[in-house]
N, C-alpha and C positions, 0 to 999 in steps of 0.2 A: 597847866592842867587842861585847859581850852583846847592848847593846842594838839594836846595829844587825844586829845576826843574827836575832834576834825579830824587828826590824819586816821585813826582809827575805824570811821566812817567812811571817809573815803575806800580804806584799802577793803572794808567790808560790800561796799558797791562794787568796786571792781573787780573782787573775787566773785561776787554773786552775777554782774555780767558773765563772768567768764566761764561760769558754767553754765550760764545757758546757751552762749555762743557753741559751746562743743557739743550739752546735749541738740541743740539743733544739726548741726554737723555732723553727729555721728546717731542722727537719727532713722537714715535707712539702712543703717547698718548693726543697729539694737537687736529686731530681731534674731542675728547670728549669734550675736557676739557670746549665748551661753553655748554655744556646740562648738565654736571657733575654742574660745578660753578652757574647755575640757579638752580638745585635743588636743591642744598647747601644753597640758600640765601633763598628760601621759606621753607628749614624745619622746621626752627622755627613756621611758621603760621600752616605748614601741623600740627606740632604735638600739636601746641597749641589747632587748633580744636577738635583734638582725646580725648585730656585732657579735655577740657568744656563738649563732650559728654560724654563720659564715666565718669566723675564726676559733673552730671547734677544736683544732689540733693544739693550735697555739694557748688558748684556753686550758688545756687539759692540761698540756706541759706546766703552765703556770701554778695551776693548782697544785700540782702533785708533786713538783720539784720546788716549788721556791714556797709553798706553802704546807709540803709536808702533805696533805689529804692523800688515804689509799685510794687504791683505782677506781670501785667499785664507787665509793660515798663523791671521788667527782665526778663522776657522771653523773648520778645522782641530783648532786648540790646544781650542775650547772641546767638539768633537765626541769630541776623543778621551777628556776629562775626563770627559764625562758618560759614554760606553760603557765608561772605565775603573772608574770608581766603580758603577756599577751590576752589571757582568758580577764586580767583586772583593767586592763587596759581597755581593751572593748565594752566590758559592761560598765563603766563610766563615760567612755562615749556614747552607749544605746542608754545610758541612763536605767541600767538594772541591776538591783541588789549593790547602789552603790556602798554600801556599809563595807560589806564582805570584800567587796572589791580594793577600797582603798586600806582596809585592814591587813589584807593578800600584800599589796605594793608596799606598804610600809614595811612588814615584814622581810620582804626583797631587800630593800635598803638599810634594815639591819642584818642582815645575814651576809651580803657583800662586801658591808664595813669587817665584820670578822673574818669571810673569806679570805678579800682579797689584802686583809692586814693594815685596814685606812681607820683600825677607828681612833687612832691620832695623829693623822693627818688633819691640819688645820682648815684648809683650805675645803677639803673635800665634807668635813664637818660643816661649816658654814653653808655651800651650796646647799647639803643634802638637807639642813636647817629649813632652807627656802622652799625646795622641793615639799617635804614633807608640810609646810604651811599652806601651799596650793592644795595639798588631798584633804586636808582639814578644812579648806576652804568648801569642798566638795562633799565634802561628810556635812557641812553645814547645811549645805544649800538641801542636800538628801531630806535631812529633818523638816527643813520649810516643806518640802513637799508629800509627805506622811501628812504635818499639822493639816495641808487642805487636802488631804484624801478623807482624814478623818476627822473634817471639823470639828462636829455636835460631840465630839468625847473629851473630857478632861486634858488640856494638853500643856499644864504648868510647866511640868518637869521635864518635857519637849521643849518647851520655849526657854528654861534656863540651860538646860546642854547646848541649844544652837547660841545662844548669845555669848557661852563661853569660848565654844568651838571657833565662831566670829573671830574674838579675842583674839587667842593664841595662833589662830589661820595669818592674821594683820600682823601682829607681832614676828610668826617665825620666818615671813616672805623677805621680810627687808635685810634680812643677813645676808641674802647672797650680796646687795649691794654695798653692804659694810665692809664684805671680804676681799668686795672689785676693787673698792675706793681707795683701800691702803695696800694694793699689791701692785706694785709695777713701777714703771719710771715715772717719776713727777716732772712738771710744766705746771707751768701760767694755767694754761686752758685746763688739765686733768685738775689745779687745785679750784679752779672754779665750777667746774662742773662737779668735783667731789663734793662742794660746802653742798649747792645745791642740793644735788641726790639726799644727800645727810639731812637736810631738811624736812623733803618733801618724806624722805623715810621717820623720819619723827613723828609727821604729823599723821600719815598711816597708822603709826603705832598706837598713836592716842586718839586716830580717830578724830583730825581738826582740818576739816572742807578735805574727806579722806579719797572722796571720789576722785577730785581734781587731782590732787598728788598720786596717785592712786597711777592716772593717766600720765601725767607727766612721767613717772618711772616705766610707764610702759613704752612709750616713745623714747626716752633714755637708755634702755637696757636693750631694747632693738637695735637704737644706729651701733651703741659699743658691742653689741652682740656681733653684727654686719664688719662693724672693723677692726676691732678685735680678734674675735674668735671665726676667722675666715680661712678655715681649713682648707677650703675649696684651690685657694691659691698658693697653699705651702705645698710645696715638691719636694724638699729638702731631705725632709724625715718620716719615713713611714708611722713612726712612734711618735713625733709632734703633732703630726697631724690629726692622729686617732687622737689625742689628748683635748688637741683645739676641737673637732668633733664633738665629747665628750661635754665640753664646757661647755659649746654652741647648743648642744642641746637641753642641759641643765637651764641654763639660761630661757631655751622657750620656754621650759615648764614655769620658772618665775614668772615670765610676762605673764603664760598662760592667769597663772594663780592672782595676778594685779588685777588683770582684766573681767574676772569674775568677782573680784573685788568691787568692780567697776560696776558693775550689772547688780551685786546682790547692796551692797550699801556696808559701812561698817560694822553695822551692829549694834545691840542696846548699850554694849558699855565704851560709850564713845561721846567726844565731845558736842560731835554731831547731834547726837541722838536727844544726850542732854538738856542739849540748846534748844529742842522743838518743845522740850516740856515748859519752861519760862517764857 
């Protein structure tokens, strides 16, 4: 029993250097890091617009032939997607009416699951899982910033919506990397970096030293982003390519959403949080 009191001390020092060793290290780079992590979670929608416009024809065919929609409603459908993600995109980077804005983008990503006929697609479920817990993480962060515009008034039921939002933001970010972990060819190296991930994604979930894990997946999910999803150097397939695009940039928005993870803290219902009350 001794023993495991020692090693348990031990590894709670060690953890506790180790985050101060990074907030030092990534202490001139704090002030970015919340305008960096929001433009990280919208490039997915920035680029998906550039993609619908500039593949306007091919788009249209899609809809209208392999998805059945008359002429008129895909134009339509695809006009409103791109004015939706670009007008919600922007005002979560300028930081205005984030509510409306992430309410807009979520919107996009359930209406593209029925358009383009993914909403049982597994894969494409899980990512859009992560995605949508970065804009939750965003809608949180919005409510922190109401609570001190509007200190001096009553702001209970403000502070229980952001603690939940916390919540489910932490919770739905780690799906993308549940869905990496078990797709593709296994190795030595992929099953050890899968336990890890799985770990570090655990302890996000529940909120236990969530900033550090927090970080680790953001350095995680970059290099496999990097060499993984590196569309840049497939030539092969025009349509692989768009796909690895696609992922490469679902994937930022993940980081994106870590990283403001990183900046705002887990949250009240977390082990973290817990721990500061005893």
């Amino acid at each position: 029993m001794a023993d495991i009191t020692i090693v348990k001390a031990r590894l709670e020092a060690f953890s506790t250097k180790a985050e101060e060793l990074i907030n030092q290290l990534g202490q001139p780079l704090k002030p970015y890091i919340p305008a960096i992590s929001r433009f990280l979670i919208v490039a997915t929608f920035l680029e998906d617009a550039l993609r619908i416009a500039t593949q306007w024809g091919d788009q249209i065919d899609f809809i209208e032939q392999r998805r059945h929609f008359p002429s008129g409603i895909s134009h339509l459908f695809l006009l409103l997607n791109i004015v939706t993600m670009l007008v919600g995109s922007c005002m979560v980077i300028a930081k205005r009416r984030q509510d409306y804005a992430v309410y807009g983008l979520l919107a996009v990503v359930a209406s593209q699951a029925f358009g383009y006929g993914l909403l049982f697609d597994f894969q494409f479920l899980l990512r859009n899982l992560s995605v949508t817990g970065g804009l939750v993480m965003v809608l949180s962060d919005s409510i922190v910033r109401q609570k001190q515009m509007f200190a001096a008034l009553p702001q209970l039921n403000e502070t229980d919506r952001r603690t939940y939002l916390q919540l489910a933001g932490r919770i739905l970010l780690v799906f993308l990397f549940v869905g990496s972990a078990f797709h593709g060819k296994w190795s030595l190296g992929r099953i050890v970096a899968s336990i890890l991930g799985l770990i570090a994604s655990i302890m996000v979930a529940v909120g236990f030293k969530a900033r550090w894990s927090a970080m680790f997946l953001v350095l995680f999910l970059s290099v496999f982003n990097v060499l993984i999803n590196n569309f840049w150097s497939d030539h092969h397939s025009y349509f692989r390519r768009d796909f690895l695009k696609y992922d490469f940039f679902q994937t930022l928005s993940t980081v994106g959403g870590f990283l403001l993870l990183v900046n705002m803290g887990p949250g009240g219902y977390s082990i973290d949080e817990k721990k500061k009350q005893y």
